[in-house]
C-alpha positions as CSV (number, residue, x, y, z in Angstrom):
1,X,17.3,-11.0,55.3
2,X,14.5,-12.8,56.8
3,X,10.9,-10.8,56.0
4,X,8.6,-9.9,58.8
5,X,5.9,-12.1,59.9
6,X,2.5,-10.4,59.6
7,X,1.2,-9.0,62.6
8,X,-2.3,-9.9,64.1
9,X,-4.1,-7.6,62.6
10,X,-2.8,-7.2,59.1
11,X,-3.6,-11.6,59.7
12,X,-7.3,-10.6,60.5
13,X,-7.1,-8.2,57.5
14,X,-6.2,-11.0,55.2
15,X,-8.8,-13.6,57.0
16,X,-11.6,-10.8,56.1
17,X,-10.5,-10.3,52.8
18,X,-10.5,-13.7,52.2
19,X,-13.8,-14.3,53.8
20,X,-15.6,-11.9,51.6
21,X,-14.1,-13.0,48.5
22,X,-15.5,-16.8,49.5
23,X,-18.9,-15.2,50.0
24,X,-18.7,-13.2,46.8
25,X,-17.8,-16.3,45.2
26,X,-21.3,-18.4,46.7
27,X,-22.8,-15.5,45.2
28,X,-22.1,-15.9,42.1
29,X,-22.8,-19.2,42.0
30,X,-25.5,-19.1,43.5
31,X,-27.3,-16.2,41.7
32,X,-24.7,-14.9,39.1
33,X,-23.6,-11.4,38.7
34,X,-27.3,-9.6,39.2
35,X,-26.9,-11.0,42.8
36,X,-23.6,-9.9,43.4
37,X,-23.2,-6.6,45.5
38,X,-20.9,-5.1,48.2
39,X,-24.3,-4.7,50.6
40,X,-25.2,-8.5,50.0
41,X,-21.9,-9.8,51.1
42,X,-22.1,-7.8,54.0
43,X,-25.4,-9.0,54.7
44,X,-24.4,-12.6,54.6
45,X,-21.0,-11.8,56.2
46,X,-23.0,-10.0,59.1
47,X,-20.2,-7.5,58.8
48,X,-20.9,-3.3,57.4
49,X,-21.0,-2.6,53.7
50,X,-18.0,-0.4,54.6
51,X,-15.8,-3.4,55.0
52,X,-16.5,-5.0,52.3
53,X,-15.4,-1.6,50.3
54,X,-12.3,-1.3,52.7
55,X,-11.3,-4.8,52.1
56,X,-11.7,-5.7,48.6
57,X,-14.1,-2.9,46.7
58,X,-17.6,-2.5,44.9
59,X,-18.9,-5.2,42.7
60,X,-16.1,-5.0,40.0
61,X,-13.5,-5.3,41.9
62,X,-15.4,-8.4,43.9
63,X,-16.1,-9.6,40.7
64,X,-12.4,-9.6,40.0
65,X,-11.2,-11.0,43.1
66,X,-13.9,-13.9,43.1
67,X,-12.7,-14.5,39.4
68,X,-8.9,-14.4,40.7
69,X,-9.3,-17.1,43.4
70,X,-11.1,-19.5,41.0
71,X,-8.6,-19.1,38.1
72,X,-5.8,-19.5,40.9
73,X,-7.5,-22.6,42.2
74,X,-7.2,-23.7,38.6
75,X,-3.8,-22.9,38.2
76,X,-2.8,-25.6,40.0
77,X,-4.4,-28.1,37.8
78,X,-2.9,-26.5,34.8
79,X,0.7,-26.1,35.8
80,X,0.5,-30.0,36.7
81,X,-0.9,-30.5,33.3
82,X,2.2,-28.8,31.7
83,X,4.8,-30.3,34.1
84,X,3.6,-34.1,34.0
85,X,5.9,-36.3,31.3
86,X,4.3,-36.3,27.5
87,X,4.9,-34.5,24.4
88,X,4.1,-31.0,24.3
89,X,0.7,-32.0,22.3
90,X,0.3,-34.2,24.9
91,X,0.2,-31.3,27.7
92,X,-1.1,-28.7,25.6
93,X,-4.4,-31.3,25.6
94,X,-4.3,-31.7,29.7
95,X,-4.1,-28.3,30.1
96,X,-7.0,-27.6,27.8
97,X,-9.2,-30.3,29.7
98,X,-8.2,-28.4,32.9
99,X,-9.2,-25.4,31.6
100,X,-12.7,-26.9,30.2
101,X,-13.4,-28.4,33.9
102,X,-12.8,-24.6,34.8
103,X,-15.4,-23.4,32.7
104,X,-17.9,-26.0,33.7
105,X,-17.5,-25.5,37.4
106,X,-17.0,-22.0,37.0
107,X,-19.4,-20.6,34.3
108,X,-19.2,-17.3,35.6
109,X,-15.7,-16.6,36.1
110,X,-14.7,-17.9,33.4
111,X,-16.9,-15.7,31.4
112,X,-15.6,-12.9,33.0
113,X,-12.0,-14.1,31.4
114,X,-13.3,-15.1,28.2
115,X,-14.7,-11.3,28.0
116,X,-13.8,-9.3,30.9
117,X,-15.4,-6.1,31.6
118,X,-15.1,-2.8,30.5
119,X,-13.6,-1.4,34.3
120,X,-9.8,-0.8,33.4
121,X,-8.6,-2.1,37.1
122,X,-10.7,-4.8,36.7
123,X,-9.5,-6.4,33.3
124,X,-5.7,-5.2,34.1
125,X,-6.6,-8.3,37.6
126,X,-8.2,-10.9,35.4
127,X,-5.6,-10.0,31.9
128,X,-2.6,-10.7,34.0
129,X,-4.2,-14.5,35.0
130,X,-4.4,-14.8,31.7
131,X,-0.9,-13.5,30.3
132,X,0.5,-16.1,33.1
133,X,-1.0,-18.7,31.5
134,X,-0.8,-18.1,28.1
135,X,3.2,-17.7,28.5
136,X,3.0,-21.4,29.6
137,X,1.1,-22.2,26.5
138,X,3.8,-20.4,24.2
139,X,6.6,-22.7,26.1
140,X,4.1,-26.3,25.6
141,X,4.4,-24.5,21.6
142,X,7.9,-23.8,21.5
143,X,9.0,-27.2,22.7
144,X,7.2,-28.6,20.1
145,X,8.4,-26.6,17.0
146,X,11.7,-27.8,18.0
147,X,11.2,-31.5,18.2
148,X,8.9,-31.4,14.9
149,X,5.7,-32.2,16.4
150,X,4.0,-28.8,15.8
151,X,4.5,-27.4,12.2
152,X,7.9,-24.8,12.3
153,X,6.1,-21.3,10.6
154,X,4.4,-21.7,14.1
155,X,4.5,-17.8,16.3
156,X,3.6,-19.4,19.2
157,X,3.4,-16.1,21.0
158,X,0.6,-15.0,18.5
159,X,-0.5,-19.2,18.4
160,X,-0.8,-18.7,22.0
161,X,-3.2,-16.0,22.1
162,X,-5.0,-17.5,19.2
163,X,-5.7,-20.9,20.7
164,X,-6.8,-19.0,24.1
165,X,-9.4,-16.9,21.9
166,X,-10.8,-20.1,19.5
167,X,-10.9,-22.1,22.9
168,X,-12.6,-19.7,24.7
169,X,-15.1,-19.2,22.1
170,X,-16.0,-22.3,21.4
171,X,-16.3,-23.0,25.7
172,X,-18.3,-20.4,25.8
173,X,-21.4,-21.9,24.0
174,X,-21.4,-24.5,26.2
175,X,-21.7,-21.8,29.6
176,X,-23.4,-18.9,28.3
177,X,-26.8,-18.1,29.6
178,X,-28.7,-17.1,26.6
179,X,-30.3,-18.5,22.9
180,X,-26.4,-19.2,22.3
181,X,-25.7,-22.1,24.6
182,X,-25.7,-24.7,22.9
183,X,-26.9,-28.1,24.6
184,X,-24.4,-30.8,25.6
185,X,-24.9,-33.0,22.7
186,X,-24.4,-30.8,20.7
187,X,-21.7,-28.6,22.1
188,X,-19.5,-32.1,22.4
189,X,-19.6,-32.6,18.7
190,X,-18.8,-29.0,18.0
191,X,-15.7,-29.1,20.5
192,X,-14.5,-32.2,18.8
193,X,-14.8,-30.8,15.6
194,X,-12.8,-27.8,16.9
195,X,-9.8,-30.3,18.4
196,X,-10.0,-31.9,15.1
197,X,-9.1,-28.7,13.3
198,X,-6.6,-27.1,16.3
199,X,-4.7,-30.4,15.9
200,X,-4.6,-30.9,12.3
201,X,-3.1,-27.0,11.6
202,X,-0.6,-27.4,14.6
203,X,0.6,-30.6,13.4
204,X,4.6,-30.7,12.2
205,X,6.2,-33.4,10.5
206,X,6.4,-36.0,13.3
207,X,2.6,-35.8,13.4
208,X,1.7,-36.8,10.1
209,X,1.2,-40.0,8.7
């Protein structure tokens, strides 16, 4: 049975939604979290606070959307790095590179993955990008246990989610915003020295000399 097409105005709805969540996500790059506010994206939307409230929500749950449409955006680099021909290494390491550009282009959101915040609705949005994602990584893992690339006491459920914390961690000092960031120099060296070690534990018998 065929769906229903929207109607007109649950199409405007969407538009609006939409358009705040764009303007939300100027904000944030513009002037970070401090800036961000239901009133401000009404200001610059030139529609009433209520709307934005109606539409999306206060500044978590803008914070959240803002975050969703930029790690979707991703996505689509991702999934192509895990689709294209290679060994899993192989995609495993495109993915990671498309999830670096992420965090270079997107310093904010991707902090608020890396850490969400403490808003329960909020981290449930942004925790189920990264569940998504993470499943795909656990597959890339798998697939190599089985072929002998990636050493076979591997739990690439638990690998999965350990990889996604040391990356994150180590991304993070590059996008931070305090005495922590580390400069680019210096933040290269430390993320090779980090792919060095990731690729030397995950290594299986086909990947030694």
């Amino acid at each position: 049975m065929n769906e229903a097409k929207p109607t007109r105005t649950q199409r405007r709805t969407e538009e609006m939604r939409r358009t705040i969540i764009e303007i939300a996500s100027q904000i944030l790059a513009e002037g970070g979290t401090a800036a961000l506010s239901a009133e401000e994206v009404a200001r610059r939307a030139d529609i009433a606070p209520q709307t934005v409230y109606n539409r999306v929500g206060g500044k978590g749950a803008l914070l959240a959307a803002a975050t969703e449409l930029a790690m979707i955006e991703n996505r689509r680099h991702m999934d192509a790095a895990y689709a294209a021909p290679g060994s899993p290494l192989e995609r495993i390491g495109r993915a990671a590179a498309a999830y670096q550009r992420f965090a270079q282009e997107q310093p904010i959101q991707f902090l608020l993955l890396a850490s969400p915040p403490d808003d329960l609705e909020t981290a449930r949005t942004l925790m189920a990008l990264v569940t998504e994602q993470n499943s795909k990584l656990e597959q890339a893992l798998r697939e190599g246990i089985a072929c002998g690339e990636i050493r076979a006491d591997t739990d690439p459920a638990a690998m999965a989610t350990a990889l996604w914390g040391m990356f994150n961690g180590v991304l993070s000092l590059a996008v931070r915003n305090d005495g922590f960031k580390l400069e680019d120099a210096a933040w290269e060296k430390v993320l090779a020295s980090a792919t060095l070690v990731l690729q030397a534990g995950l290594a299986g018998r086909q990947a030694q000399p």
